[in-house]
N, C-alpha and C positions, 0 to 999 in steps of 0.2 A: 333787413326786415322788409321784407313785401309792402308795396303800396296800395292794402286794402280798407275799404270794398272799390270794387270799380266804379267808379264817377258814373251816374246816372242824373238827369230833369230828373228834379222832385227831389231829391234826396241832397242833405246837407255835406258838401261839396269845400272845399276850401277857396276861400271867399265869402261865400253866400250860404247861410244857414236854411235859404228854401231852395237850395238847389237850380237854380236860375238854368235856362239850357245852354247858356253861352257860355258862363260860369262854370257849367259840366265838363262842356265840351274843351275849354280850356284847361281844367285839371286833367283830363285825362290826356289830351296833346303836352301840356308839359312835365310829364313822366318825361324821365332821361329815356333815348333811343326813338320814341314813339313817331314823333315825324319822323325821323330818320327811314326807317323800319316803312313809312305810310311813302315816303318818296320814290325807294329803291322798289315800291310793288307797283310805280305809278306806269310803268310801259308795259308791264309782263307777267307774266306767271312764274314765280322763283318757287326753285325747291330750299330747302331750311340750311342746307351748307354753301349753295351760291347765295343766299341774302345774310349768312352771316358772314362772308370774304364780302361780300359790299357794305357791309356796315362794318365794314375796317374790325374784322375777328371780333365783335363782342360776347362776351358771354354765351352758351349755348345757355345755361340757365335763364339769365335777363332777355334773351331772345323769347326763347319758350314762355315765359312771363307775359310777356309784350305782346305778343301773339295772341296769347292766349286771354289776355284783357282784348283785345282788338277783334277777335273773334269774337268775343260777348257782346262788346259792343257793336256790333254786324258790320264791323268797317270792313273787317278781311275777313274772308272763307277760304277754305282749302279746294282744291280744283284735281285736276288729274294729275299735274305736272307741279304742283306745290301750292304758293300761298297767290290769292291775289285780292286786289278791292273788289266789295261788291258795288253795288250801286248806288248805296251809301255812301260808299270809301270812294267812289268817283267822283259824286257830288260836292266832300271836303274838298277833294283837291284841285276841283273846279274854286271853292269858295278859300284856297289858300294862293291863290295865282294871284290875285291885287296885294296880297300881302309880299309877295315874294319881288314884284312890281316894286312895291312900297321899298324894302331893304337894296333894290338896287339904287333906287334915286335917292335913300338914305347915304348907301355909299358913298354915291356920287359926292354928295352934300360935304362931308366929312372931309374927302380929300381936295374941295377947294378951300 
């Protein structure tokens, strides 16, 4: 079953019944694939068969899915040569770097 309507601010979201935009934005990042999918477009312009071999053969349906919420929500646009972030989708993953920061020193932590 499809995970609809796509997560938008303002609209009741899982978590938060008024749609909180952090709260948005987190339902719709944790769709299975969605980082995933937001990482492998962070250098480049992929067309739809090299980002699904980089996202380890997932589904061409749950790609097209993904995409296709990620498009709505203006994270990704289609370009000459495939898919990539727009300016938006730049901005995430400028604001997903302390996080990913965070999971290393997390690691760290774990293995002492």
């Amino acid at each position: 079953m499809p995970d609809d309507p796509i997560p938008r601010p303002g609209r009741p979201v899982r978590g938060s019944e008024t749609g909180r935009p952090l709260m948005a934005a987190l339902d719709l990042l944790g769709r299975r694939w969605t980082l995933r999918v937001i990482w492998e477009l962070r250098q480049d312009e992929v067309g739809f068969r090299e980002l699904r071999r980089r996202c380890e053969r997932m589904s061409s349906s749950v790609l097209s899915t993904r995409l296709g919420e990620l498009t709505e929500a203006r994270i990704v646009e289609t370009g000459e040569e495939g898919y990539r972030l727009t300016p938006l989708g730049r901005q995430l993953l400028d604001a997903l770097h302390p996080l990913e920061n965070w999971g290393l020193a997390w690691e760290k932590a774990l293995r002492e």
